[in-house]
N, C-alpha and C positions, 0 to 999 in steps of 0.2 A: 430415446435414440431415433435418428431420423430414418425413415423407412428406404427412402431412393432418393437420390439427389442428380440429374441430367445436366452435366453439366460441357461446359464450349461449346455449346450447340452452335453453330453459322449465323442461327436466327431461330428465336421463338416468338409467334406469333401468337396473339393474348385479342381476338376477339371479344365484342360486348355487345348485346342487342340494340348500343343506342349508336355506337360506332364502330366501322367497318374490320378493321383491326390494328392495333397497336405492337410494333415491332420493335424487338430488342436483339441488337447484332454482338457476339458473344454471349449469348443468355443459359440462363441455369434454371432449373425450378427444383425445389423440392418437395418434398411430401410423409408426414407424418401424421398416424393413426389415420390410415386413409384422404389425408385432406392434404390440400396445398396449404404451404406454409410458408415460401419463398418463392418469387419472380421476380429475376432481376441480372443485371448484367455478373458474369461469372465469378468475377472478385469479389464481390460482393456476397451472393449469395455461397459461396465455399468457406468464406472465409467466415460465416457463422452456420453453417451445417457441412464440414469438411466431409469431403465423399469416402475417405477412406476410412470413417469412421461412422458411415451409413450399413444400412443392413443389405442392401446392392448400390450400383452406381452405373451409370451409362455414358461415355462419351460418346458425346454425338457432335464430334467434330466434323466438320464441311457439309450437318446433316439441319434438318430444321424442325422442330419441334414446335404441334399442335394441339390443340384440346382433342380429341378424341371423338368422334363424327357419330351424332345424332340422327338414324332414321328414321322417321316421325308419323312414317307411311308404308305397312308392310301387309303383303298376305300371305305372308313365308307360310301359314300353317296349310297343309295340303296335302292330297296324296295323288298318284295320277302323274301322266307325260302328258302333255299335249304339241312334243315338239311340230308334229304332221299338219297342225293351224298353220304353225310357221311358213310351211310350206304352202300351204292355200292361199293366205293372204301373198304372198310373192308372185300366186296366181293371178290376184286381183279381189280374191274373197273380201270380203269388211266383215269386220267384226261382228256387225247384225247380223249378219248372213251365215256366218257360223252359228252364231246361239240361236239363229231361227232353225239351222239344221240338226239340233238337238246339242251340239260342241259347246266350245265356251264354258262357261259359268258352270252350266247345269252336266255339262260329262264329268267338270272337277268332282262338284255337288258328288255325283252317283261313286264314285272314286274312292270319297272322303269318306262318304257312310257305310263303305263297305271295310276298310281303314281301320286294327285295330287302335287301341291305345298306345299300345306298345307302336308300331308305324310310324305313328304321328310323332311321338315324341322323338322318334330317333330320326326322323326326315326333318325336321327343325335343327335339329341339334346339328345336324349336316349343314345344313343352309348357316346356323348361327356362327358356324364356324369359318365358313367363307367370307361372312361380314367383316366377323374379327378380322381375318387374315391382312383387310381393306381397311383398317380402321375403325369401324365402329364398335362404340361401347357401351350403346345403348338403342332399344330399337323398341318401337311400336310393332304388334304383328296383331289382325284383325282375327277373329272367327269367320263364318258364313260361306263354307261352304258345307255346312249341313242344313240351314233351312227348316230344320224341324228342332223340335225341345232337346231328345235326345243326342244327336249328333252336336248341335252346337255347344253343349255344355261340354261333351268328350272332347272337342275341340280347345276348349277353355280350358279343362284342366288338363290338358297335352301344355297347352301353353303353359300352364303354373307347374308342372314338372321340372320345362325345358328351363325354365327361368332359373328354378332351384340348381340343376343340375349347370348350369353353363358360367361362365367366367361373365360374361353383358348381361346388362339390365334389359330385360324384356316386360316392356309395358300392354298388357293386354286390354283390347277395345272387343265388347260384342257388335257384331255386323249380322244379326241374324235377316238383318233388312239388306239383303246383297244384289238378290234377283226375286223372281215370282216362281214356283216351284208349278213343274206342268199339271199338276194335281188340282188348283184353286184359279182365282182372280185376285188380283190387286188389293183388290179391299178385303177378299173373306181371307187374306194370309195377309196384311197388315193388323186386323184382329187377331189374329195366331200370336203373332209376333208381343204385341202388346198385353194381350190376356196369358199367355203361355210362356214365351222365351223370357221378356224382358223378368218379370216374378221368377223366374227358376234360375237364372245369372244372379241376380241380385240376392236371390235366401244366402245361396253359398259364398256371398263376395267373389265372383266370377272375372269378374271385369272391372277395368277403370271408367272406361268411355262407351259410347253406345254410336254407333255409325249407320248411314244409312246413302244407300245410293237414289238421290235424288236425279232425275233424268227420263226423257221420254221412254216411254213403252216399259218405267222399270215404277218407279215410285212416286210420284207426283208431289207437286208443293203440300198439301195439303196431309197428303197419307206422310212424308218426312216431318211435318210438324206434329204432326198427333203422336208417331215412334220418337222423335229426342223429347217432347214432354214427359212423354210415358217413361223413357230411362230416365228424362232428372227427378223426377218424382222417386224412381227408386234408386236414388244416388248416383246413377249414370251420368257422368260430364257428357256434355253432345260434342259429334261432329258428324261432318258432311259433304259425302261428293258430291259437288256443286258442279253445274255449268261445264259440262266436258263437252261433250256434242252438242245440246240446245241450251240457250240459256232459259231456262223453267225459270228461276225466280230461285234457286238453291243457295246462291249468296245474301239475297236476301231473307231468308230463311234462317241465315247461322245468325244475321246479324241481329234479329228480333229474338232467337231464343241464349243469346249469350256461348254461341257455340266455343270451344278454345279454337278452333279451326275449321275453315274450309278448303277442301283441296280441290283440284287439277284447276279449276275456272280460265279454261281457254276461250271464255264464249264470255265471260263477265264483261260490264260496261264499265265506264269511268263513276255512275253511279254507285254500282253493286260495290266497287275498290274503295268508296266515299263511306257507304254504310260499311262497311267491315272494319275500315280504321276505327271511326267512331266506335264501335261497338268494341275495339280492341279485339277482335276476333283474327289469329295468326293465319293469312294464307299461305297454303302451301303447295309449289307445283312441282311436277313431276316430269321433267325433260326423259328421263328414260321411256315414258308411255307414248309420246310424242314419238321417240325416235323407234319402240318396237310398230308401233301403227303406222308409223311414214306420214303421218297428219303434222298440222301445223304445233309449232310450240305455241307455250303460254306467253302474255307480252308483258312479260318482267320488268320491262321500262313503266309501264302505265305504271306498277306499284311503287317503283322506283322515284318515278313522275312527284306522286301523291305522299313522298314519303312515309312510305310502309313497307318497312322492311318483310321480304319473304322466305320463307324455309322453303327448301329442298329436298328431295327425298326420292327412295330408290322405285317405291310402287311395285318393289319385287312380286309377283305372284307367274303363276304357270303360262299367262301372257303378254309379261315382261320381265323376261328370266333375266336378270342383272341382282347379284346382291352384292353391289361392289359402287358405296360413294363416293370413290376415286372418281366410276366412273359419271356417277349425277351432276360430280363438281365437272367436269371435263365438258359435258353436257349444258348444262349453267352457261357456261363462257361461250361454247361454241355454238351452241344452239339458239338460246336466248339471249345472249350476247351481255350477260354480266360481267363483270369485271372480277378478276380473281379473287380479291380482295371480299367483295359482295357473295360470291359462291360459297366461299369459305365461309363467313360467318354467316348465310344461308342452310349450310351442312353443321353448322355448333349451333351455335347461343340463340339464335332465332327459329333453329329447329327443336331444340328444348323447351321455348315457348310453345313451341305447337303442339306439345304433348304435356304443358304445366307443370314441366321441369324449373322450378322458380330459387333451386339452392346455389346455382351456379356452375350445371350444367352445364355444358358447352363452351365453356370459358377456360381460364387460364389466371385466376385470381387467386388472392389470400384467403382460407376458408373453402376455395371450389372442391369438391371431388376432385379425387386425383389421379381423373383418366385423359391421356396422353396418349398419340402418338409420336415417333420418331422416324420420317421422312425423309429417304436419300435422296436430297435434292437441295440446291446450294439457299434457295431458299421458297416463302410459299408459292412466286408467280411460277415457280417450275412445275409444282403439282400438274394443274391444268393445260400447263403447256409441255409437257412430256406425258399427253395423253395416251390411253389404251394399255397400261401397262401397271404393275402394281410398285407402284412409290414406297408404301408404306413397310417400312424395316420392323419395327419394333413398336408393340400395343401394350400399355401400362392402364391396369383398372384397379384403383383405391388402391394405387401405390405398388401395385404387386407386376409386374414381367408376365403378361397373361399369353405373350407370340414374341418370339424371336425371331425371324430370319438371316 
């Protein structure tokens, strides 16, 4: 029997990572044993999985229906406020200027490890649920802010909790390479990190990926290539903040160690966009850190330029409170001046790349996973252009009604 069948939808839109997206005006999808099994215009697709002989059904008349929004870039795990930064940088503060006054990174840091199990798992489960609310149905979230063996692993398995426990797929990356803890130097806690964290993630299958903030005064070309060696060595896929404030050499970094990703690269060149392709390594930028810093966006034309398509993503953490990629797609168009179309399957099928999502993720195919949203809006250019507000009606995960509004 067919699990859900969505049908007269306005429009459903059926992104691919090699094209922008493909639109069907009356469209239907359905979905059995978790997977898509029909997309296609409504007669069609009814007329061999009739809805009223599905286990639910959804009309989504005048509504438009999407793949289900992929964040590929999260630090949702955390404990701690820091709304009062907010307020300093509207001062004038910069971000250096807080984490030199002990704020930042390193206040979450003190926060986190103070932060039972119990904490953590239920301050995600919050967060994870505002994503849903917004669409997403699957999410990358980092460790690091514990810095030390102990705490990042409590972190890790908060994350493998929250994951069990929650309706979205949460992909876990260690980041134990986040900042430099006021206790060491650079180099004697990149040995930490490599002799210590990356061996105690890996015994327990902790993590998928292993991340590292490459960038002045935090991690150096050199100290990020010896930390993503050291996690592929113990199975860690790499990735790497690259190129936010200075360009170090971070993109070129992912491209020599086969990273799946590098993210924010506002500072990258037309070379660093050259080696990335080639290397098939997915960039991904972050319009919401751009807009919580009041700094310049990343230039999504250049990858656009190079044809390389880019993921998008929300870079949720404590200072870039947004878990909403409604709002990144909003973002995307307005900020960086993508075209809806490009946001959109910036926010799917190319953000599932960025996290080696390779089953059809982010899509809207035969076979895909069969998570979906259903969007009151007559079709997808309204998302983004009916900014700052929540679009998204109804979130379907491997077939099941996981949000109604």
């Amino acid at each position: 029997m067919t699990d859900l069948v969505v049908h007269d939808a306005a429009q459903v839109a059926t992104p691919t990572v090699d094209s922008d997206l493909e639109t069907i005006r009356d469209g239907a999808v359905a979905i059995e044993d978790s997977v898509v099994v029909a997309v296609g215009p409504t007669d069609e697709v009814v007329r061999e999985h009739p809805p009223e002989n599905a286990t639910a059904a959804i009309d989504a008349s005048g509504k438009t229906v999407l793949p289900g929004f992929v964040d590929s870039h999260t630090h949702a795990m955390f404990a701690g406020d820091r709304a009062d930064e907010f307020t300093a940088k509207l001062r004038g503060a910069t971000y250096q200027d807080i984490l030199t006054e002990g704020g930042g990174i390193l206040r979450t840091v003190r926060a986190t490890r103070e932060a039972s199990h119990e904490q953590l798992v239920e301050n995600l489960l919050g967060h994870l649920d505002v994503m849903l609310a917004h669409g997403t149905t699957t999410v990358e979230v980092k460790s690091g802010y514990g810095l030390d063996v102990e705490t990042e692993v409590k972190m890790l398995e908060a994350i493998a909790e929250a994951d069990e426990r929650h309706s979205m797929d949460v992909v876990p990356t260690f980041m134990g390479a986040h900042a430099v803890p006021k206790d060491t130097d650079a180099d004697a806690y990149v040995d930490r990190v490599i002799e210590e964290q990356i061996p105690a993630v890996a015994a327990d299958d902790l993590a998928e990926f292993c991340d590292v903030f490459c960038e002045a005064g935090v991690f150096s070309v050199e100290h990020s290539r010896r930390i993503l060696k050291a996690g592929r060595e113990h199975g860690l896929k790499p990735k790497i903040h690259a190129d936010e404030f200075e360009r170090l050499g971070g993109a070129q970094v992912a491209a020599e160690v086969g990273a799946t990703s590098a993210d924010h690269l506002l500072q990258s060149t037309a070379e660093d966009i050259t080696a990335l392709g080639d290397a098939d390594v997915t960039p991904v930028l972050l319009p919401g850190t751009a807009f919580a810093l009041a700094t310049e966006y990343a230039d999504a034309k250049a990858f656009e330029a190079a044809n390389i398509p880019v993921a998008i993503a929300t870079d949720f953490n404590p200072n870039c409170f947004s878990q909403s990629m409604e709002f990144a797609i909003d973002l995307a168009c307005n900020g960086m001046r993508m075209s809806p179309a490009s946001a959109i399957r910036s926010a799917t099928a190319t953000a599932a790349e960025a996290i080696d999502r390779t089953d059809g993720t982010g899509t809207l195919r035969e076979d895909s996973p069969g998570d979906l949203v259903v969007a009151d809006v007559p079709d997808y250019e309204h998302l983004p252009y009916n900014f700052g507000v929540q679009n998204v009606q109804t979130v379907v995960k491997r077939g099941e009604v996981v949000r109604r509004d």
